[in-house]
C-alpha positions, 0 to 999 in steps of 0.5 A: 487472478483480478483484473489488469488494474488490480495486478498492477496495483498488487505489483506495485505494492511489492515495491513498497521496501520493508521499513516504509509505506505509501499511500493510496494517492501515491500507488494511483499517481505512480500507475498514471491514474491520479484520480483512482485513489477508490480504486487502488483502496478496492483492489488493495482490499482484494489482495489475495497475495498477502502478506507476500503482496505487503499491502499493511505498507499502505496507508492514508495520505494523513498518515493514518492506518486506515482498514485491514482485511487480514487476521484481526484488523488493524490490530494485525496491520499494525502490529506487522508494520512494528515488526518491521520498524514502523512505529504507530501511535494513536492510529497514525504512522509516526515519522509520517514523512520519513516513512513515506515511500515514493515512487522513483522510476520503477515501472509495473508491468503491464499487458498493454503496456498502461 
Protein backbone atom coordinates (compact mmCIF):
# COMPACT_ATOMS: atom_id res chain seq x y z
CA UNK A 1 0.00 0.00 0.00
CA UNK A 2 1.36 3.53 -0.91
CA UNK A 3 4.45 4.19 -3.01
CA UNK A 4 8.04 3.38 -2.23
CA UNK A 5 8.27 7.16 -0.82
CA UNK A 6 5.52 6.78 1.45
CA UNK A 7 6.32 3.24 3.05
CA UNK A 8 9.57 4.58 4.05
CA UNK A 9 8.13 7.77 5.33
CA UNK A 10 5.51 5.58 7.24
CA UNK A 11 8.67 3.44 8.39
CA UNK A 12 10.11 6.17 9.75
CA UNK A 13 7.54 7.33 11.73
CA UNK A 14 7.71 4.23 13.54
CA UNK A 15 10.80 5.11 14.76
CA UNK A 16 9.51 8.14 16.63
CA UNK A 17 9.75 6.85 20.56
CA UNK A 18 6.57 7.46 22.67
CA UNK A 19 7.25 10.76 24.71
CA UNK A 20 8.63 12.53 21.71
CA UNK A 21 7.84 13.99 18.04
CA UNK A 22 9.71 15.35 15.03
CA UNK A 23 9.34 17.14 12.47
CA UNK A 24 8.27 17.05 8.85
CA UNK A 25 11.89 18.80 7.73
CA UNK A 26 13.47 16.15 10.19
CA UNK A 27 11.72 12.75 8.33
CA UNK A 28 12.70 14.53 4.84
CA UNK A 29 16.48 14.99 5.95
CA UNK A 30 16.60 11.65 7.56
CA UNK A 31 15.44 9.93 4.02
CA UNK A 32 17.94 12.06 2.18
CA UNK A 33 15.34 14.40 0.50
CA UNK A 34 15.73 17.52 2.29
CA UNK A 35 13.61 19.54 0.04
CA UNK A 36 10.71 17.04 0.38
CA UNK A 37 9.17 18.46 3.40
CA UNK A 38 5.34 18.54 1.17
CA UNK A 39 5.88 15.41 0.43
CA UNK A 40 6.52 13.75 3.80
CA UNK A 41 3.37 16.29 5.34
CA UNK A 42 1.00 14.19 2.05
CA UNK A 43 2.25 10.93 2.91
CA UNK A 44 2.13 11.48 6.51
CA UNK A 45 -1.64 12.68 5.65
CA UNK A 46 -2.10 9.06 3.98
CA UNK A 47 -1.19 7.10 6.95
CA UNK A 48 -3.36 4.00 6.77
CA UNK A 49 -1.41 2.33 9.93
CA UNK A 50 -2.51 4.87 12.38
CA UNK A 51 -2.05 4.75 15.16
CA UNK A 52 0.16 1.80 15.23
CA UNK A 53 2.17 4.13 12.51
CA UNK A 54 2.23 7.11 15.31
CA UNK A 55 2.33 10.00 12.99
CA UNK A 56 0.26 12.33 15.84
CA UNK A 57 4.49 12.58 16.88
CA UNK A 58 4.95 14.50 14.06
CA UNK A 59 4.71 18.25 13.91
CA UNK A 60 5.73 21.60 12.66
CA UNK A 61 9.42 22.67 12.91
CA UNK A 62 7.92 25.60 15.18
CA UNK A 63 6.57 23.38 17.24
CA UNK A 64 3.20 23.79 16.47
CA UNK A 65 0.74 20.58 16.05
CA UNK A 66 -0.29 21.18 12.57
CA UNK A 67 -3.30 19.04 11.18
CA UNK A 68 -4.60 15.46 11.98
CA UNK A 69 -6.77 13.48 9.85
CA UNK A 70 -7.93 10.96 12.54
CA UNK A 71 -11.11 11.15 14.88
CA UNK A 72 -11.82 14.51 15.54
CA UNK A 73 -8.68 16.41 14.39
CA UNK A 74 -6.37 18.12 16.29
CA UNK A 75 -8.26 17.70 19.25
CA UNK A 76 -7.37 13.63 18.75
CA UNK A 77 -3.81 14.56 18.11
CA UNK A 78 -3.38 16.39 20.80
CA UNK A 79 -4.85 14.54 23.31
CA UNK A 80 -3.08 11.29 22.14
CA UNK A 81 0.35 13.04 22.62
CA UNK A 82 -0.78 14.07 26.32
CA UNK A 83 -1.51 10.39 26.74
CA UNK A 84 1.70 9.65 26.09
CA UNK A 85 3.51 12.73 28.37
CA UNK A 86 3.77 15.53 25.52
CA UNK A 87 2.47 18.54 27.28
CA UNK A 88 0.65 20.95 24.37
CA UNK A 89 -0.36 24.72 25.28
CA UNK A 90 -1.85 26.95 22.78
CA UNK A 91 -1.50 24.65 19.99
CA UNK A 92 2.25 24.08 20.43
CA UNK A 93 4.46 21.39 22.06
CA UNK A 94 5.75 22.52 25.13
CA UNK A 95 9.48 21.88 25.96
CA UNK A 96 9.62 22.09 22.16
CA UNK A 97 13.33 21.17 22.11
CA UNK A 98 13.50 18.42 24.49
CA UNK A 99 10.77 16.91 22.98
CA UNK A 100 12.53 16.77 19.65
CA UNK A 101 13.36 13.74 18.29
CA UNK A 102 16.08 13.36 15.78
CA UNK A 103 17.22 10.85 13.90
CA UNK A 104 20.93 8.98 14.86
CA UNK A 105 21.87 6.25 12.52
CA UNK A 106 18.75 4.32 12.28
CA UNK A 107 17.92 3.46 8.55
CA UNK A 108 14.52 2.56 6.76
CA UNK A 109 14.48 -0.01 4.55
CA UNK A 110 14.15 0.20 1.18
CA UNK A 111 13.77 -1.81 -2.13
CA UNK A 112 16.18 -0.04 -3.79
CA UNK A 113 18.22 0.69 -1.21
CA UNK A 114 17.40 4.93 -1.36
Amino acid sequence: MGTEFQRRVWEAIGLIPRGRVTTYGEIARFLGRPRAVRAVGTAVGKNPYAPKVPCHRVVRSDGSIGNYSGGEGTTTKIAMLKEEGVEVSKGRIVDFARKLYRFGNQQVTSPSGN
